[in-house]
C-alpha positions as CSV (number, residue, x, y, z in Angstrom):
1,X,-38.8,-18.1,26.0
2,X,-37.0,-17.5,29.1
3,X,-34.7,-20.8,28.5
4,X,-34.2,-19.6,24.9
5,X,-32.8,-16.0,26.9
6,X,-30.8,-18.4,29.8
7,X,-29.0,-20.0,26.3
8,X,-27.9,-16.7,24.5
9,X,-26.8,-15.5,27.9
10,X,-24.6,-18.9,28.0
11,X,-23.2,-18.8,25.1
12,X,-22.1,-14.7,25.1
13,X,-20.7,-15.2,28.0
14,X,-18.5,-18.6,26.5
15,X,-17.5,-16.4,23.6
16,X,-16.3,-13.3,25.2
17,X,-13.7,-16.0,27.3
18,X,-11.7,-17.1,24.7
19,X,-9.3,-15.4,23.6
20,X,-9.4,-13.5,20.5
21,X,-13.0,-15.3,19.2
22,X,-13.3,-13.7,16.2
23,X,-9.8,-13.9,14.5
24,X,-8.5,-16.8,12.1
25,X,-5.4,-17.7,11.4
26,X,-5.4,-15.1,8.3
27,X,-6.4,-12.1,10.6
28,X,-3.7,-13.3,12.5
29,X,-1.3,-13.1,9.8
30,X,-2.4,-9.9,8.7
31,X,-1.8,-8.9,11.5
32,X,1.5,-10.2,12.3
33,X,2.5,-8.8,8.8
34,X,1.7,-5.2,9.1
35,X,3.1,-5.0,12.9
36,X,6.2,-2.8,12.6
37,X,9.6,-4.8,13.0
38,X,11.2,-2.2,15.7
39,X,14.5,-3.8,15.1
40,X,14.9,-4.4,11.6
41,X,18.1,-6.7,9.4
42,X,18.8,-5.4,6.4
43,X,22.2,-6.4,5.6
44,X,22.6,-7.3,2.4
45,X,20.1,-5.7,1.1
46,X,19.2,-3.8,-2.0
47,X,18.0,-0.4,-1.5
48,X,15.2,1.5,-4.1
49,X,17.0,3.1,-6.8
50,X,19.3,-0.3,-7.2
51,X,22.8,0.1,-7.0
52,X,23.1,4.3,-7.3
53,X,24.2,4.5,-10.9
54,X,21.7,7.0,-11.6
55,X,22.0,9.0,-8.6
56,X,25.9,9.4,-9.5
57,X,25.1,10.3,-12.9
58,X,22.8,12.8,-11.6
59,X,24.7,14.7,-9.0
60,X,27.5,15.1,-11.5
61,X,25.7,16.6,-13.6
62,X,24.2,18.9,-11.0
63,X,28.0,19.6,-9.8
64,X,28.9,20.4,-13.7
65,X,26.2,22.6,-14.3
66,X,24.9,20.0,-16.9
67,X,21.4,19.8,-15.4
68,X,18.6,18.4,-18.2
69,X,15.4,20.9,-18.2
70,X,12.4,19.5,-16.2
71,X,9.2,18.3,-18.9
72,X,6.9,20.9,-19.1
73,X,3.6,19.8,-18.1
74,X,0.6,22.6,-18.8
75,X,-2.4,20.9,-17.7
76,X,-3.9,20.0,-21.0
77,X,-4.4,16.4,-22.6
78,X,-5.3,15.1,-26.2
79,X,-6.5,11.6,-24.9
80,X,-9.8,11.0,-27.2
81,X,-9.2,14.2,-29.0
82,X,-9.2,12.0,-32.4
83,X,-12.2,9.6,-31.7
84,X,-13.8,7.5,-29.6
85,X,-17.7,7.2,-29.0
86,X,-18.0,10.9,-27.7
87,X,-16.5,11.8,-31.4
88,X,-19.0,9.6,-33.4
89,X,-22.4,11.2,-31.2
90,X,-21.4,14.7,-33.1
């Protein structure tokens, strides 16, 4: 038992030398991937929202007094209002 103990020791000790023991090469990457680039290149390019055409559109309209009204949201839904199985238990 105690040789069994002497072997676990052995190999613990092995493991916690090398360097990073428990990651692959896809931990690795992982990694590596989500590690924020502190100097980034974007030349060239494309921004969200494409090439602005939009955005133009919209701050004329703002500039014009031309704004379009917001949707009005209240809250409420009709989603399964016609059917569905909770329709048929009645």
């Amino acid at each position: 038992m105690r040789s069994l103990n002497l072997i676990g020791i052995a190999i613990l000790l092995m493991a916690a030398g090398s360097p990073e023991p428990e990651l692959g090469a896809s931990v690795r990457r992982n990694v590596a991937v989500q590690t924020v680039d502190m100097n980034p290149n974007y030349n060239g390019a494309i921004m969200e929202g494409g090439l602005g055409e939009r955005s133009v559109a919209a701050v004329k309209r703002y500039q014009t007094g031309k704004i379009r009204p917001l949707a009005k949201v209240d809250g409420s839904s009709s989603v399964g209002a016609q059917g569905g199985a909770a329709a048929s238990q009645n």
